[in-house]
C-alpha positions as CSV (number, residue, x, y, z in Angstrom):
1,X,12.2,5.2,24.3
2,X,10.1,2.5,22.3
3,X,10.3,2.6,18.7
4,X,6.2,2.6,18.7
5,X,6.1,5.8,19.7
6,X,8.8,7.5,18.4
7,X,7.6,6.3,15.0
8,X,4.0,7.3,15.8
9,X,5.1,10.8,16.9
10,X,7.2,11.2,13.5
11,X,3.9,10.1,11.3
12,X,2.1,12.7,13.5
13,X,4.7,15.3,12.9
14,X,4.6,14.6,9.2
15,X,1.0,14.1,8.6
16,X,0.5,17.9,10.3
17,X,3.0,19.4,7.7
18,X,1.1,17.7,4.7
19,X,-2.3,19.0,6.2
20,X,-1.0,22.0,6.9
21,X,0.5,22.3,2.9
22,X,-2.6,21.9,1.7
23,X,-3.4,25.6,2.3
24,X,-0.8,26.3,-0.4
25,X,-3.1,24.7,-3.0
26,X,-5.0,27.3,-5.3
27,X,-8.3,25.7,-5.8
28,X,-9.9,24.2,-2.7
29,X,-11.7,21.5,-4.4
30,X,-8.3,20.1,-5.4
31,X,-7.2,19.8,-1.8
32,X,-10.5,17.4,-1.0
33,X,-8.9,13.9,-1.5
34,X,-5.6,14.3,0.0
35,X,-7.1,16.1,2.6
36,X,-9.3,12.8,3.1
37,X,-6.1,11.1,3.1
38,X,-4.3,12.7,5.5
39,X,-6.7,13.2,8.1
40,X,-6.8,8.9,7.4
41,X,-3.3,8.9,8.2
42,X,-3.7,11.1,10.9
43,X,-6.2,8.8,12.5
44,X,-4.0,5.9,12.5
45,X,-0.8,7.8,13.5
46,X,-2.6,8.8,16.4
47,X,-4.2,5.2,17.0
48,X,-0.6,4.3,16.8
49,X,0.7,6.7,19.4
50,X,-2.5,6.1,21.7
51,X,-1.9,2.3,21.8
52,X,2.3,2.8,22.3
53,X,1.6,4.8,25.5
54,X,-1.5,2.7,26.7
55,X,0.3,-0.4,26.0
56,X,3.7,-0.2,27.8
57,X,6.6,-1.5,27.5
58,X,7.0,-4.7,25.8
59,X,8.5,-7.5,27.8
60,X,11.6,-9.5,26.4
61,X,10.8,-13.0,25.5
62,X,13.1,-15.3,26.9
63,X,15.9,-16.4,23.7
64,X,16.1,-19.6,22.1
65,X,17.3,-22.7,24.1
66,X,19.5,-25.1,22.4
67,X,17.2,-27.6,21.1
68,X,19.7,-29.5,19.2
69,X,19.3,-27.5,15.8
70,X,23.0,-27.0,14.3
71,X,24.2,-23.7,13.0
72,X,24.2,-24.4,9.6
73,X,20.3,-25.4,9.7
74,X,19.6,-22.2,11.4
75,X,21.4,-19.8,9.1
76,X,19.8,-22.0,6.0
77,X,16.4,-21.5,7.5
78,X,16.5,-17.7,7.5
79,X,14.9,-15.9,4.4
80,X,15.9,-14.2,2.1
81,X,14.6,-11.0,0.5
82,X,12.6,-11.8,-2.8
83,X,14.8,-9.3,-5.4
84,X,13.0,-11.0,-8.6
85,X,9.6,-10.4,-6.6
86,X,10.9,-6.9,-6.2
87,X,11.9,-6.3,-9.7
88,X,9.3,-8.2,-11.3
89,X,7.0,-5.4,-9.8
90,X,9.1,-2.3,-11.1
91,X,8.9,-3.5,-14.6
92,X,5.0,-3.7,-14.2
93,X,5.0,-0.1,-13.1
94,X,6.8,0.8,-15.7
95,X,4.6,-0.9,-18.1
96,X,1.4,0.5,-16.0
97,X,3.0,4.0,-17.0
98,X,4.0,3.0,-20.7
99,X,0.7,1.6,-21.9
100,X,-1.9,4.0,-19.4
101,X,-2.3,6.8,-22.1
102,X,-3.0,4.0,-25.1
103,X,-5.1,1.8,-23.1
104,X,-6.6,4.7,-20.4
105,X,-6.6,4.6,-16.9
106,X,-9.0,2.5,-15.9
107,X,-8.1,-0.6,-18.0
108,X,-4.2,-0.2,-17.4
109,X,-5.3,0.0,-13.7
110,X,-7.0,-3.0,-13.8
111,X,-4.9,-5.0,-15.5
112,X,-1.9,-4.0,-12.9
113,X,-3.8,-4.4,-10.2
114,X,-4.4,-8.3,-11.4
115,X,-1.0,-8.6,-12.5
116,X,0.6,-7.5,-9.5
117,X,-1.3,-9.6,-7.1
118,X,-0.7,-12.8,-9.1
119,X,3.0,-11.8,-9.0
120,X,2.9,-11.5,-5.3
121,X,0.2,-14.2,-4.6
122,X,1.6,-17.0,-7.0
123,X,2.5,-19.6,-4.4
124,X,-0.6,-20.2,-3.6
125,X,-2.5,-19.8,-6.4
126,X,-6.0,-21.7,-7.1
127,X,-8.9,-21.1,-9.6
128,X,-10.7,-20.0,-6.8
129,X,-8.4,-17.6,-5.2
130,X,-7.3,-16.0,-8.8
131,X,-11.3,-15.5,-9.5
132,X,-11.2,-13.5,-6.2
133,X,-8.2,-11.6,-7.0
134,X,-9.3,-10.7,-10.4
135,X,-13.3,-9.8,-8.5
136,X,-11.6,-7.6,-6.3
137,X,-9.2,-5.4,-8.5
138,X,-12.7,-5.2,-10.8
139,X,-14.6,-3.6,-7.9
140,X,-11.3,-1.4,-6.8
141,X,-10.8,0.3,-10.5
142,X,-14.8,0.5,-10.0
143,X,-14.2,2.6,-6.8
144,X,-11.1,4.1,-8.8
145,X,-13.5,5.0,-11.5
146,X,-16.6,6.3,-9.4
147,X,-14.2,8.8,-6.9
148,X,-12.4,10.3,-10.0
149,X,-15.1,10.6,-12.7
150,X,-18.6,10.9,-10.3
151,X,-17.3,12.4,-7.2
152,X,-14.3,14.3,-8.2
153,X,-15.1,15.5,-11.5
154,X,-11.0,14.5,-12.6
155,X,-9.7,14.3,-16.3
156,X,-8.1,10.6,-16.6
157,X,-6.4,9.5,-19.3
158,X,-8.9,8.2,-21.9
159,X,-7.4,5.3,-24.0
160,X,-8.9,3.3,-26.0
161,X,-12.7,2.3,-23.9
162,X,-13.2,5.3,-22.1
């Protein structure tokens, strides 16, 4: 069996139990965004499951010839996973969570949302691609900001601006 579909069929599986969970929730206008949510993820887990059957099997490529390349280049050349990356992240979380209630929601939001995609993005970082980064986590917290206070009606921590 592909892994495709075996994967899409266990996202399908799950995405059912969450919807079906939902009815467990007391006040149906809580349920609204996750509900939007999972119905997203059902989507896509079926998109997944649709384009593993439609699809086929995958052919194997043919492997690598010997082109000359010694061992030692080829086991120098493989990458390794980026742990400081990794924990460089965590400790932004956790200062996301320390500094939310002091500085509220939407500010702390923000200013993770820039920090962590400098962290992630600094190799190729330029004037003009930090300008975009910072452009775009503005108009996310201002989506943040419209679906929890307009549309939802949700109580997010205050801080010091809002």
């Amino acid at each position: 069996m592909r892994k495709e579909l075996i994967i899409s069929l266990v996202l399908l599986a799950g995405t059912i139990s969450l919807y079906l969970s939902l009815s467990l929730m007391e006040d149906p206008r809580a349920a609204t965004f996750p509900k939007v949510i999972i119905l997203i993820m059902g989507g896509l887990s079926m998109t997944l499951l649709l384009q593993s059957v439609i699809t086929g099997p995958k052919k194997k490529k043919p492997g690598l010839q010997n082109d000359g390349v010694s061992a030692e280049k080829a086991s120098a050349s493989k990458i390794s996973f980026p742990y400081g990356t990794l924990v460089g992240c965590f400790i932004l979380i956790v200062i996301y969570f320390a500094v939310m209630e002091w500085l509220g929601f939407y500010v702390s939001a923000f200013l993770f949302f820039v920090a962590v995609t400098f962290l992630l993005g600094r190799k190729d970082l330029s004037v003009r691609k930090g300008g975009l980064r910072v452009g775009i986590a503005l108009i996310f917290t201002t989506i943040l900001f419209v679906l929890f206070n307009k549309l939802l009606v949700v109580q997010t921590p205050k801080g010091l601006f809002f």
